[in-house]
N, C-alpha and C positions, 0 to 999 in steps of 0.2 A: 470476588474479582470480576469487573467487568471486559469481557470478551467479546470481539466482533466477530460475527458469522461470517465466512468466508466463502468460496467456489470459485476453483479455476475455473479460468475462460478456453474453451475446449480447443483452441492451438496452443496451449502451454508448452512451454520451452522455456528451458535456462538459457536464457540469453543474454549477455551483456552490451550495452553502448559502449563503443570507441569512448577512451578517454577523452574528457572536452568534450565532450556533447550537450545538444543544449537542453535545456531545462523545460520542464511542462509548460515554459509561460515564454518558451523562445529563447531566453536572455542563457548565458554562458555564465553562472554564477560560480559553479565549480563546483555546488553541493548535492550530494547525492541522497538518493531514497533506497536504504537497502537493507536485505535484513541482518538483522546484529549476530545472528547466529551463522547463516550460512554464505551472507555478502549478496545471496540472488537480488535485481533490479526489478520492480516492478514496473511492467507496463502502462500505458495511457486503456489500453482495453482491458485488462485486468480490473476483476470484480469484487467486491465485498457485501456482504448481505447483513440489514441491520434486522433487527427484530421486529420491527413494524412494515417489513416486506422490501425497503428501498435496497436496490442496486444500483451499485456506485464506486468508484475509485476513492478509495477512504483518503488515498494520499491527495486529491483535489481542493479538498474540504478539511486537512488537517484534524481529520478520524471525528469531524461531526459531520452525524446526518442531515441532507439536507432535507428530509419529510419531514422528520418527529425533531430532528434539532437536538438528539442525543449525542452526548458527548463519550465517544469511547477512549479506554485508557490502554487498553490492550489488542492487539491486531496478529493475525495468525499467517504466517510464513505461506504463499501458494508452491511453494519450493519441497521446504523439506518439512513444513506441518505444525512447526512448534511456535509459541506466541513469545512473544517481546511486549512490552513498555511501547505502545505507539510513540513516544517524543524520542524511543530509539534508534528509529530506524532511519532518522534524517542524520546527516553528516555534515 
């Protein structure tokens, strides 16, 4: 099973966005990035670490890296810890 390495970004907090908020690319699309298990949102400063060293917001780049251009399939909660299906956790 392929697994993306993970690391809170050291102000972690559960926080959620107002309903209607907008989307990483500005627009009001209505669809969310969240985890399937415990619903937490991921931030725009929120981290993911691949195995050839890059840090990066996996949800930018749709869980590929943009160094090595691996394609991950699974991604790890900074919430509550446990992994999902990356094509999960979009809504």
């Amino acid at each position: 099973m392929e697994a993306i390495i993970c690391k809170q970004s050291p102000e972690h907090e559960l926080e959620k966005p107002p309903l209607g908020a907008r989307s990483r690319d500005g627009s009001r699309k209505g669809r969310r990035i969240r985890c399937p298990r415990c619903r937490w949102e991921p931030r725009p400063r929120d981290r993911w670490y691949c195995d050839c060293g890059m840090a990066w917001n996996t949800f930018d780049t749709h869980g590929l890296c943009p160094r090595c251009q691996r394609q991950w399939t699974q991604t790890a909660c900074l919430a509550c810890h446990r992994w999902s299906a990356h094509e999960d956790w979009y809504e």
